[in-house]
C-alpha positions in Angstrom: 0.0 0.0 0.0 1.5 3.3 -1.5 1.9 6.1 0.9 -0.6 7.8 -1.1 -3.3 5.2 -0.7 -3.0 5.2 3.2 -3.2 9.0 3.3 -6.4 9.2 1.0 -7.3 5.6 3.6 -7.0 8.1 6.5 -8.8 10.6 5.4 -11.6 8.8 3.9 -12.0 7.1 8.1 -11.0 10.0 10.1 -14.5 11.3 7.8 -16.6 8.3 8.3 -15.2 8.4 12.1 -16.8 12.0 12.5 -20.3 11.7 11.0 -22.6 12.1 14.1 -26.6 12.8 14.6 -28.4 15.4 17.0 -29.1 13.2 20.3 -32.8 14.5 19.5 -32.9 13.6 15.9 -31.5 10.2 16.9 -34.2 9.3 19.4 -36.9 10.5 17.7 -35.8 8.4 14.6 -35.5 5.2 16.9 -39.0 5.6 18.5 -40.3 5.7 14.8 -38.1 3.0 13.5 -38.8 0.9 16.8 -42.5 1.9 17.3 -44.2 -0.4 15.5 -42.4 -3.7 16.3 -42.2 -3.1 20.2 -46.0 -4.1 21.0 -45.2 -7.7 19.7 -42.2 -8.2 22.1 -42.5 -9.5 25.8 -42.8 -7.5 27.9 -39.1 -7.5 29.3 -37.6 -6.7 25.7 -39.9 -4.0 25.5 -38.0 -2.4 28.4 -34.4 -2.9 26.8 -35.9 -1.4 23.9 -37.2 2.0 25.7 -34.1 2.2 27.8 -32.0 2.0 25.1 -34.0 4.6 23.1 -34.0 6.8 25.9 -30.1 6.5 26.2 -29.3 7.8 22.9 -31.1 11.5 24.1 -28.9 11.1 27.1 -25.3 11.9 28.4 -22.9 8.9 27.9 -19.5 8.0 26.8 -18.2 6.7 23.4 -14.8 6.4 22.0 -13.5 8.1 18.7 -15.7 5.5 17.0 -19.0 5.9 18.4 -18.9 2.8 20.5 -20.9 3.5 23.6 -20.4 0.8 26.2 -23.4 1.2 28.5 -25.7 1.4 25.7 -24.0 -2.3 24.5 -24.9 -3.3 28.1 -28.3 -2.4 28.1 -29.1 -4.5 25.0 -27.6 -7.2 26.6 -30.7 -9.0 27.6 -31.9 -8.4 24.3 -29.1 -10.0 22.7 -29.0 -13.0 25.1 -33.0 -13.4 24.3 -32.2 -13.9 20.5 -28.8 -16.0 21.3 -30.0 -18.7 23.8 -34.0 -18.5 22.7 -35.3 -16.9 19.7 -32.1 -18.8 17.7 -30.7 -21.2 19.6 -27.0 -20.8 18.9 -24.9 -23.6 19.3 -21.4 -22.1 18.9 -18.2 -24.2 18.5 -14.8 -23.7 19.5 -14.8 -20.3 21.0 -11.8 -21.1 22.6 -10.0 -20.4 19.3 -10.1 -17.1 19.3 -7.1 -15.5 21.3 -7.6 -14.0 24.3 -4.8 -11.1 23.5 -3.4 -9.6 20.6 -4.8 -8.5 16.9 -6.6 -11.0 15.9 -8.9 -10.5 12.1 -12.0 -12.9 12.5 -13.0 -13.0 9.0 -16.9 -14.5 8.7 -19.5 -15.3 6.1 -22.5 -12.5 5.8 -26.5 -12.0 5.3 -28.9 -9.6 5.9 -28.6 -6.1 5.5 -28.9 -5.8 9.3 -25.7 -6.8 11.4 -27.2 -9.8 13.1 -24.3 -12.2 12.6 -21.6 -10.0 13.9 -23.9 -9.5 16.9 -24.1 -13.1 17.4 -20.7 -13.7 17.3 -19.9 -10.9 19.9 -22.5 -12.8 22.3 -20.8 -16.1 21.7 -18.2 -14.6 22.6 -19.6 -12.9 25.9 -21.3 -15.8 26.7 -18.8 -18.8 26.0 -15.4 -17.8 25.6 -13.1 -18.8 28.5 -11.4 -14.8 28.4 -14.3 -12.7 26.7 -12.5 -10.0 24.9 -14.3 -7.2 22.9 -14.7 -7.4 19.2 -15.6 -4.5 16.9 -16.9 -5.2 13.1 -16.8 -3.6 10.4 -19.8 -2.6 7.8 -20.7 -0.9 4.8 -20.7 3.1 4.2 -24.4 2.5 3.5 -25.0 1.5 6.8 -23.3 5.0 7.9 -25.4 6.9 5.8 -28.7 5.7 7.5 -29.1 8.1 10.6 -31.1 6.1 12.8 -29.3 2.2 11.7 -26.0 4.7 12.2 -26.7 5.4 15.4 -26.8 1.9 17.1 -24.3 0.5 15.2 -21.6 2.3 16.1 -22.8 2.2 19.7 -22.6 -1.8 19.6 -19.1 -1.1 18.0 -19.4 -1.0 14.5 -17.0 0.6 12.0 -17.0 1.7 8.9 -15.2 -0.8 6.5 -12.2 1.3 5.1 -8.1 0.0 5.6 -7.4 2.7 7.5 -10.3 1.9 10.4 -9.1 -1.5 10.6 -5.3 -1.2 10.2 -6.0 1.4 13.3 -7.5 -1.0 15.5 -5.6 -4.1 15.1 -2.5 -2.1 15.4 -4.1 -1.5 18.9 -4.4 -5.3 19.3 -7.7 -5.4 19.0 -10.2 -8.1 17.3 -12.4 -7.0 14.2 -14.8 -8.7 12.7 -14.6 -8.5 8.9 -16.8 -9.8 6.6 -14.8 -9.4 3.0 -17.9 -10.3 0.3 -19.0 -6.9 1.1 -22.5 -5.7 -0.5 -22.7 -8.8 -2.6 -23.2 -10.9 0.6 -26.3 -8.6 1.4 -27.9 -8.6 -1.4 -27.5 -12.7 -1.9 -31.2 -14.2 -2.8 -32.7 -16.9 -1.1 -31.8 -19.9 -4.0 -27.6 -19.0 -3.7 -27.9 -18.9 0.6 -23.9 -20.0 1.9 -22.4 -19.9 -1.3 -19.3 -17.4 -0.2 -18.4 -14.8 -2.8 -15.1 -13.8 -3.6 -13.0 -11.7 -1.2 -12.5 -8.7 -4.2 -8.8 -8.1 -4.0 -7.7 -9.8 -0.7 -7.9 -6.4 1.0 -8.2 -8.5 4.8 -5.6 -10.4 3.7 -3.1 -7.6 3.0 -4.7 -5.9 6.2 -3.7 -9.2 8.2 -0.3 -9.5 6.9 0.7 -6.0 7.7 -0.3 -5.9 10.8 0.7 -9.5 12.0 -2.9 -10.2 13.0 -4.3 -13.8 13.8 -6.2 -15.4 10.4 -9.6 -17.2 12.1 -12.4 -17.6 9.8 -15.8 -18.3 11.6 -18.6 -19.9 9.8 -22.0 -18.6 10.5 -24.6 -20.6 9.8 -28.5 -19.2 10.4 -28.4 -15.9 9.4 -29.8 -16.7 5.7 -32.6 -18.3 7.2 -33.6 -15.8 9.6 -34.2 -13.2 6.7 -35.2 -15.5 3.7 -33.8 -12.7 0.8 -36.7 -13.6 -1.7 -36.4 -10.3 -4.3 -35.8 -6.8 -3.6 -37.7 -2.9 -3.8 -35.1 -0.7 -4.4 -37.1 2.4 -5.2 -38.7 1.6 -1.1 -35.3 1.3 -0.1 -33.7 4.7 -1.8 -37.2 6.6 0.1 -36.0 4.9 3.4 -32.5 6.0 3.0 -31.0 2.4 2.2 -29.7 0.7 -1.1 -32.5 -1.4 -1.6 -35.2 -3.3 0.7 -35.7 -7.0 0.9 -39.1 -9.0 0.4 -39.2 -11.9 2.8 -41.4 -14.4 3.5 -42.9 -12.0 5.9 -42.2 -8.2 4.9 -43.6 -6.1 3.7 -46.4 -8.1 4.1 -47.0 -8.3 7.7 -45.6 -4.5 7.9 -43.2 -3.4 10.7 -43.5 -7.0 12.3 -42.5 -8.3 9.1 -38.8 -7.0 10.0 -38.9 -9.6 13.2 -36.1 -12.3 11.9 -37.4 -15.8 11.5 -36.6 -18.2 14.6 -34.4 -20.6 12.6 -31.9 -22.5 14.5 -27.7 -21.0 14.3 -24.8 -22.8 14.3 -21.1 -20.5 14.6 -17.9 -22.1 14.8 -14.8 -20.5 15.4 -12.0 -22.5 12.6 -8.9 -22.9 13.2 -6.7 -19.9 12.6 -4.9 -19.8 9.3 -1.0 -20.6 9.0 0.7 -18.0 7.2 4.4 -18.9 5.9 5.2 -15.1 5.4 4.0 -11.8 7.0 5.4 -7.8 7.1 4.5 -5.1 4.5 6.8 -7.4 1.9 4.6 -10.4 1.9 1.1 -7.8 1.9 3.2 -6.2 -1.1 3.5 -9.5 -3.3 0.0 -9.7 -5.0 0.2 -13.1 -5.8 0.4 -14.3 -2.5 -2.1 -12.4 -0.9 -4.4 -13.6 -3.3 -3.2 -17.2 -2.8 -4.2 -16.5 0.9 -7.3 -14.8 0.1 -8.7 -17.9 -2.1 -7.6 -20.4 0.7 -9.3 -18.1 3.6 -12.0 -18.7 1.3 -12.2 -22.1 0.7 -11.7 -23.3 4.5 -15.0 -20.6 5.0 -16.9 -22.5 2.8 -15.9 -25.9 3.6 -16.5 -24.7 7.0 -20.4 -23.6 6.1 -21.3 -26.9 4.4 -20.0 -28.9 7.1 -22.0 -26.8 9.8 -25.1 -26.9 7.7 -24.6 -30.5 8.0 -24.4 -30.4 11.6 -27.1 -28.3 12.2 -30.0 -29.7 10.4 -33.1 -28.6 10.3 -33.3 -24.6 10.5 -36.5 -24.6 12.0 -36.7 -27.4 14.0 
């Protein structure tokens, strides 16, 4: 990476890092996005919800990022609901994942909504012998949504540009990254867990400059829980996003319709991968990050069919 590239890199995050709404704006665009979904949730999850609405109008503490701790802790129950009840998560080999140091968890995607990196975060929480704290990265899109903004980078979501993530794993930190990008977003229904290509092996290159721990996770459950069956883009653009999904169950059933289907998730944390070179020399040769990229790939996928396998049935 040219000196060049990392300046216009830096840039381009020290932007996305200082886009912020109007504490008012914010709450007033959760109760509306919120409003219509919260009379069909017990009545304990209906209290995580108003709590965490009124938090956003109140004082707290982020970092540079957004991330807000206390408001992460609030949602907690909610979280814990969906991990243990609504989906059932059976995760597998937690342990993997190193307790120190900069470790790039890179993970299969679905949904335009960040359930999966959620999930793993709670997996984590829940089941890992050391829990550490993991940030993930997502789209600008995501960004450019006030009120989906807003939460996100109070759970501890970035914006997916190099410099973001060569920042924090230079800290020692663990991101989640999921490398198909939009593509993985916008996958219909018929081609669910078939893994896209990783563009131009820009984790890779990310990993090997920073000496950060490989270890792909395969999720498995997330493309059942919003069955991606066509898409409205003209709805979307009005609602400030790329495109909206029909499901099964939205638009037809309105704002409940955006409740994710209760299909059973399996996430296991693969072995992290050997790497025979790192340093800025190996991210520099092109051939061998993309070597890397296309195996990262392949153990991903293997990975997904053989938790599919184990799973079973997703609604049973």
């Amino acid at each position: 990476m040219s000196e060049e590239q990392r300046a216009a890199n830096e840039e381009h995050g020290s932007r996305e890092n200082e886009r912020r709404d109007a504490p008012g704006d914010l709450l007033a665009a959760f109760r509306r996005a919120v409003g219509g979904v919260l009379d069909g949730l017990p009545s304990e999850l209906r209290d995580v919800v108003a709590t965490a609405s009124r938090r956003l109008a109140g004082d707290y503490e982020e970092d540079e990022w957004g991330r807000d701790p206390e408001f992460e802790r609030a949602l907690e129950p909610l979280f814990d609901f969906l991990y243990e009840r609504w989906w059932r998560v059976e995760a597998v080999a937690v342990e993997r994942l190193p307790a120190t140091g900069p470790v790039l968890l890179v993970a299969n995607h679905a949904g335009f909504l960040p359930w999966d990196a959620l999930m793993i975060k709670t997996a984590v929480r829940r089941e890992h012998p050391q829990p550490r704290e993991l940030r993930f990265l997502e789209l600008d899109w995501v960004f450019d949504t006030p009120w989906l903004s807003a939460v996100v980078r109070k759970l501890g979501g970035v914006a997916a540009t190099p410099y973001n993530a060569l920042t924090l794993l230079e800290r020692g930190e663990a991101v989640i990254a999921f490398p198909e990008g939009a593509r993985a977003a916008q996958r219909r229904f018929g081609q669910r867990y078939r893994i896209q290509r990783f563009g131009r092996g820009g984790v890779v290159e990310i990993a090997l400059r920073t000496g950060a721990t490989l270890l792909p996770v395969a999720v498995v459950g997330s493309e059942e829980a919003h069955p991606r069956l066509a898409d409205l883009p003209w709805l979307g653009r009005l609602l400030g996003l790329p495109t909206l999904p029909v499901t099964p169950t939205f638009p037809l059933l309105g704002p409940l319709g955006l409740v994710p289907l209760p299909a059973r998730w399996r996430i296991e944390f693969c072995e992290p991968l050997e790497l025979s070179r790192r340093g800025p020399e190996a991210a520099d040769d092109r051939a061998y990050v993309f070597e890397v990229s296309e195996r990262l790939r392949d153990t991903l996928q293997q990975r997904v069919y053989a938790n599919l396998v184990a799973r079973g049935p997703a609604f049973l």
